[in-house]
N, C-alpha and C positions, 0 to 999 in steps of 0.2 A: 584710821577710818572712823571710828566711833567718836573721838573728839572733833573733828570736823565737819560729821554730820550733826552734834549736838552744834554745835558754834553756827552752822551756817542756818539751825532751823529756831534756834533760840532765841534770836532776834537782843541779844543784848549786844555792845559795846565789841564793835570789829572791824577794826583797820581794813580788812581784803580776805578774802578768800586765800584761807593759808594751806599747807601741809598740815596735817593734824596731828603730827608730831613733832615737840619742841623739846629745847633743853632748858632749862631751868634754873634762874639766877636770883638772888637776893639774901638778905641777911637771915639769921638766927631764930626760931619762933621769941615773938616777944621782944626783941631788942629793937625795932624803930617804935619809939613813945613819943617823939618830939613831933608835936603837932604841926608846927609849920613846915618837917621833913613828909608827914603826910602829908598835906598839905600841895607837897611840891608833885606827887604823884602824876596829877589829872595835868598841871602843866607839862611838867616830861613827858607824858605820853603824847601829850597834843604835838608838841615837837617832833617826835620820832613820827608820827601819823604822818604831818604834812612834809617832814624829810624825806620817808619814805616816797610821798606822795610824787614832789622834787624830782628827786631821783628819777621813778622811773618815767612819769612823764619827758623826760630829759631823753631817757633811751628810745622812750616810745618816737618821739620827733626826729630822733636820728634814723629810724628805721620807716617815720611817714614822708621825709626827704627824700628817702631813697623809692620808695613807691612815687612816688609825684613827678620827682627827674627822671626815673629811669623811662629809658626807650630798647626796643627792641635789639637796635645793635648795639646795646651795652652789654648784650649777653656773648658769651666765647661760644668758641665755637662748639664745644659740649655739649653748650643748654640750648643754643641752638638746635642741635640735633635734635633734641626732645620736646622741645616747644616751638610750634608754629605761631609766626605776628599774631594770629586772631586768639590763639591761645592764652598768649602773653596778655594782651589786651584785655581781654576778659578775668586774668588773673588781677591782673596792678586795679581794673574797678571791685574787682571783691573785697582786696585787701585796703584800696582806700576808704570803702564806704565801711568796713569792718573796723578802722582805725579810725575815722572820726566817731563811730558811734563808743568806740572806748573810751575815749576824751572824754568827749559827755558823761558817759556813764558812771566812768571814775570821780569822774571831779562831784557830781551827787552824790556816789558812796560816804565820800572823805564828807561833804557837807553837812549831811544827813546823819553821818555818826557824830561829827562835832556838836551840831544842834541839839542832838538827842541825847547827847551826854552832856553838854552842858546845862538841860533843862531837866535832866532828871530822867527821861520817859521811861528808862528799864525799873527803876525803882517805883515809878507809879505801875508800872504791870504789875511788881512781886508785890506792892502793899495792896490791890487791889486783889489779888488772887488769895491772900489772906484772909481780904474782908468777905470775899464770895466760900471761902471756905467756913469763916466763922458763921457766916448765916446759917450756911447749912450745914451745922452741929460736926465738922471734918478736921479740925484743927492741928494737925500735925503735919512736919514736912512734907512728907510723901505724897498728901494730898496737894500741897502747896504748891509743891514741883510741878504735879502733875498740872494743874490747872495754869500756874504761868507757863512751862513750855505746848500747850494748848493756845492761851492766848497768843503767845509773841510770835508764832506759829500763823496763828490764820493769819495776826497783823500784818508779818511778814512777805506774805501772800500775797495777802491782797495788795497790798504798795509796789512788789514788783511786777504787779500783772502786766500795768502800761509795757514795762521797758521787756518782758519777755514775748510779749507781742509784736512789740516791734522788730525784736533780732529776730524772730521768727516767722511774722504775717508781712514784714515789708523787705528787711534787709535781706535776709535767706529766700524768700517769696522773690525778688526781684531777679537772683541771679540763681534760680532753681534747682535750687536745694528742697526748701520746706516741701514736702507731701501730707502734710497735716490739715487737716481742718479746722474749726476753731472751735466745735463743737468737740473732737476728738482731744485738742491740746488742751482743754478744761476739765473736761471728763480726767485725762490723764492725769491731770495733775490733782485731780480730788484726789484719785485714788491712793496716789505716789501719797497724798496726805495724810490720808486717812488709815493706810498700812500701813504706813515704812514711821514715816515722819512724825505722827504723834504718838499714836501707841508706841513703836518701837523702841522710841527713844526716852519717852517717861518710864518704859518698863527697866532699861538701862542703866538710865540714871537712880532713879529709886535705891537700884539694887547698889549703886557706887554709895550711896547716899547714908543706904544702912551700913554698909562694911566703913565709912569713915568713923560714923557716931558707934558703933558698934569694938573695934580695934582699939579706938584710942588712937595716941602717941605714932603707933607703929602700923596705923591702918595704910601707908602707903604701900606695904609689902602686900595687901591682901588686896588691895585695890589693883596693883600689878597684876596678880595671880587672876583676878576677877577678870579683867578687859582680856587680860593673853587667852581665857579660857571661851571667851565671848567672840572673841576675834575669828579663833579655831571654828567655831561654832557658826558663823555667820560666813564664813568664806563656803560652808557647805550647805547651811540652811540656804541662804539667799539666791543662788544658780535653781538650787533645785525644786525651792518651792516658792519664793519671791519673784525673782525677773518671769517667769512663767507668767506670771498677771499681769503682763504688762505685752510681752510679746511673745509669741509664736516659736517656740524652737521644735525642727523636723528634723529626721533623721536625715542624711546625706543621701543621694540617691545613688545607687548601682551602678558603676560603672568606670572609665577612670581615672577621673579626678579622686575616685574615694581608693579606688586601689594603689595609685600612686601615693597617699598621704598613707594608707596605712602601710606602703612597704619601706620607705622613709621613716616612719617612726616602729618599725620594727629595725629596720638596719640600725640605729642608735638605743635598740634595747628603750624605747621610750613604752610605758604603759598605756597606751591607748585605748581610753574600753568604748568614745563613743565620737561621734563624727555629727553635727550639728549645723545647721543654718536656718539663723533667724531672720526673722521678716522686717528689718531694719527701714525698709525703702517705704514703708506704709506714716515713717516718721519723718525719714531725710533721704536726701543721695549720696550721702556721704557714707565712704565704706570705710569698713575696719574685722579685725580677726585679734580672737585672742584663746586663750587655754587656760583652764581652773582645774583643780582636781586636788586631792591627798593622795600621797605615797603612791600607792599603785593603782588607782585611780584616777587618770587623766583621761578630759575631756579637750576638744579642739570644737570651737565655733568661728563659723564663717559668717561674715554678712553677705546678704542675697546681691549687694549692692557692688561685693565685690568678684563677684565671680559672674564672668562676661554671658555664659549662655542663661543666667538666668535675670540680665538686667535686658528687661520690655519697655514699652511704651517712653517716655522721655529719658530714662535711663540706656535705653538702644545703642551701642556703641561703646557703653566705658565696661569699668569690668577686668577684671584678668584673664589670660588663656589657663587653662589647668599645669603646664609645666611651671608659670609663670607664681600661680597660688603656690606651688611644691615651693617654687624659690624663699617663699616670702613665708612660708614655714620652715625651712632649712634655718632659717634667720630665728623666727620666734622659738624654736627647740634649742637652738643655741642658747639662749637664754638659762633654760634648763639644764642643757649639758654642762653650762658652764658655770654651774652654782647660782649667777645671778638672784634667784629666786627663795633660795635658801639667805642670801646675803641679808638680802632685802626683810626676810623675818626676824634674820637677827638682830637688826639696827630696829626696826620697830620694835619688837621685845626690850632691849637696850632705852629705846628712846621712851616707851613707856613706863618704865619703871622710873628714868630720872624726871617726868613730867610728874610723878605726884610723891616721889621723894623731895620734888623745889615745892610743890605746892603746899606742902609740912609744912615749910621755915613762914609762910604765909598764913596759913588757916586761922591764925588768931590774936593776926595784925588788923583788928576793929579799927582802929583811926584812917588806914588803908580804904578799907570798904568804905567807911563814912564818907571819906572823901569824895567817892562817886555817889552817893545819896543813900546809902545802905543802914540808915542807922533808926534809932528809936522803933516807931510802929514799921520800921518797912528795913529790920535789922538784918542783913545778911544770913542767907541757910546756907548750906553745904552746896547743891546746886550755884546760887550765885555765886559764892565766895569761889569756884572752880573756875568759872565762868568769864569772869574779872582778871583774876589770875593769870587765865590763860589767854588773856587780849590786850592784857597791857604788859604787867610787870613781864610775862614771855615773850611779849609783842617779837624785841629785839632779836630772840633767839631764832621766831616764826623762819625770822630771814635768813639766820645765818645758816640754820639748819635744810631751809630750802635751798638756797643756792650751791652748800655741796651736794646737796640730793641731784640737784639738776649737772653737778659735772662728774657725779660717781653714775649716773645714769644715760650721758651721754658717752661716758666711756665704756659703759656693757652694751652700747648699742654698736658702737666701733667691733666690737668683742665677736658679739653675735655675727655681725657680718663677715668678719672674717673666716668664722667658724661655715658659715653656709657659703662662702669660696671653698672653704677647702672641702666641701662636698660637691663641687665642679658646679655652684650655679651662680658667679657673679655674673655673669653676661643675663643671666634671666633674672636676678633681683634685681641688677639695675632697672630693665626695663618695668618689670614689674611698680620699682619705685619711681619711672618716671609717669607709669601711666597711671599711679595714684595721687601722684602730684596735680597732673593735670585732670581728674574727677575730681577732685576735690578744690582746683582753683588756687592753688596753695601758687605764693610769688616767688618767683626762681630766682630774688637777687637779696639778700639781707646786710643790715649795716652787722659786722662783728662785735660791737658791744651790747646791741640789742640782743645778738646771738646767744651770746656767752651768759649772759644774764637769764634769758627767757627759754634758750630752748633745750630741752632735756633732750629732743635728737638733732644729729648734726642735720644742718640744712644741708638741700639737695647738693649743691654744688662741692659742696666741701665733703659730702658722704661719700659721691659718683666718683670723685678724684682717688679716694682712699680705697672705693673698691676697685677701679680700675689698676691700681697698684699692687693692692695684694691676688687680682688676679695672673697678671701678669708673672708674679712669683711661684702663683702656682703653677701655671703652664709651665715654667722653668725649669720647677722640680720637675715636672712628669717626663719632659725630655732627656 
């Protein structure tokens, strides 16, 4: 989480919006010298960029064919059951106007990073963030740091404002989602800047920055030790005193939907000390629930959006029933019961430590950095030189590591559900999952290679199948 929030508000040198943990490949500190092997860097990357680029645009079309042909009686008779013609319909325009604005949007990322890497523009920020530091008598990294992920930050910003206006004041706005204002979506995003995003992440980095120059040789063991202890630290700061500035969390009200959810996560021995729902619908109508906590300290938050007696005015109608919420936590405690959550720190613990064990064999490969403009008055710090590292020479890994992330995660989703059948509620998750399918406008028909690639949960149809199977097994048993 912490390298990906640095990557995406850094504004230097980024293929896509990755997993923010990678593994880490390249030679020995100090052994590429051969200049025209440097050299080759900035063009192999550009390769893998518009490969990847290739790629998934390739899958993306395979999966905007199948929104475009599809019609309503392409569906079985399953999705039938849970999607009505007007339903479908209004799904296949969400999802087409949501996949042309991809296309676009993509194809400017990949633009936009090529031009700006080949003209230089992240190394005019850091040498200019040096000259504003020299002025003002600050001359050390820290400051350094601080002042470009400042600049590259607001640059940032402000360049994506056009296109987050439009997924949100026309695209979302058209098929009524957005409940934002524009007044409110500016406001918000000052703030999200001004708390999270600069300070938080200069004060982060600083601190990676001193334990590199400070350790030596062997600063990747303490740069591990650093983030695993910040990680810890932010999964409890941030619920409890972060997301609060942003939105509304109230206690669950009396009654019983909150009695059913705490007799459920007593029957599974779950620590539940607190029952939450936030005020989601003031941003979107799109719902979602999730659970945070340490050891014996677990929380459960509901969005307002998805719990049907409390969605009003044009939200009126979607929503779950309260047994139907139970289902759709039997499923997310699964997760927990079944280690899921424990896995998933392990492999981050694991994946951070080989992310700045690779970035070692790099730190002080100079001709590397030069390559991308890094050199003389505007010489690579600690900060870029991570920065770099982790956008190019890891670029490759970005993928490899996200794509088994997305099939080791669509199989604890398989897991989980199965787990909330054998506590007797497939027949109510499913419906539960068809009626957040259809609040949320989500397309009942996917191409399989799009699938396989993109989605970390099974899509409806192939999920409904699997639990209608393992329900059937359970009934079997109980017979």
């Amino acid at each position: 989480m912490i390298f990906s929030t640095l990557l995406k508000t850094s504004g230097f040198l980024s293929p896509r919006d990755v997993i923010g943990w990678t593994l880490a490949s390249g030679a020995k500190k100090n052994t590429v010298r051969d200049k025209k092997e440097a050299m080759d860097y900035m063009y192999q990357w550009f390769v893998f960029l518009w490969g990847v680029y290739a790629l998934e645009n390739y899958l993306n079309f395979r999966q905007w064919k199948v929104v475009r042909k599809s019609t309503y009686s392409d569906l079985n008779s399953m999705l039938k059951s849970h999607f009505t013609e007007e339903s479908f319909k209004k799904s296949k325009s969400y999802a087409n106007d949501k996949m042309s604005y991809g296309f676009v949007h993509e194809f400017y990322e990949n633009i936009r990073t090529t031009v700006f890497t080949v003209l230089f523009v992240s190394p005019w920020f850091w040498g200019k963030a040096k000259d504003i530091c020299a002025q003002y008598g600050f001359e050390n990294e820290y400051y350094e740091t601080c002042v470009v992920i400042f600049l590259t930050t607001i640059f940032e910003s402000v360049i994506g404002l056009p296109w987050g206006y439009y997924s949100n004041f026309v695209l979302e706005q058209k098929h009524g989602f957005n409940n934002m204002t524009v007044k409110f979506w500016l406001t918000d995003k000052l703030k999200k800047l001004f708390t999270i995003g600069i300070p938080l992440n200069s004060a982060i980095m600083c601190m990676i920055v001193w334990v590199v120059k400070f350790f030596g040789e062997n600063f990747y063991l303490y740069a591990w030790a650093l983030v695993s202890v910040l990680m810890f630290v932010m999964m409890y700061i941030y619920p409890e005193f972060i997301a609060p500035l942003f939105d509304k969390y109230s206690p669950l009200k009396e009654g019983e939907l909150k009695e059913k959810i705490e007799k459920l996560a007593g029957s599974l021995e779950f620590p539940l000390k607190k029952l939450y729902v936030v005020d989601g619908s003031k941003r979107s109508s799109h719902s979602n629930a999730y659970m945070y906590g340490f050891r014996n300290n677990k929380r459960i938050v509901l969005f307002d959006t998805l719990i049907a007696s409390e969605c009003t005015g044009k939200n009126e109608g979607k929503g779950c029933e309260d047994d139907e919420i139970v289902a759709v936590l039997g499923h997310e405690l699964g997760h927990w019961k079944m280690g899921h959550t424990v896995k998933m720190l392990i492999i981050q613990e694991v994946l951070t430590f080989v992310v700045f064990y690779g970035f070692g064999f790099f730190i002080n490969n100079d001709e590397l950095f030069a390559n991308f403009g890094y050199a003389g008055e505007t010489e690579a710090g600690v900060y870029i030189k991570l920065t770099v590292v982790l956008t190019t020479i890891m670029a490759p890994m970005f993928e490899v590591v996200g794509l088994c992330m997305t099939l080791f995660i669509r199989s604890n989703e398989f897991e989980a559900d199965r787990f909330a059948v054998g506590l007797g509620y497939g027949d109510l998750l499913e419906k539960a999952l068809a009626k957040l399918f259809n609040d949320n406008s989500n397309f009942p028909l996917c191409d399989s290679w799009y699938a396989w690639k993109n989605h970390s949960h099974p899509h409806f149809n192939e999920r409904v199948a699997e639990l209608r199977v393992q329900t059937k097994k359970f009934e079997a048993k109980k017979q």
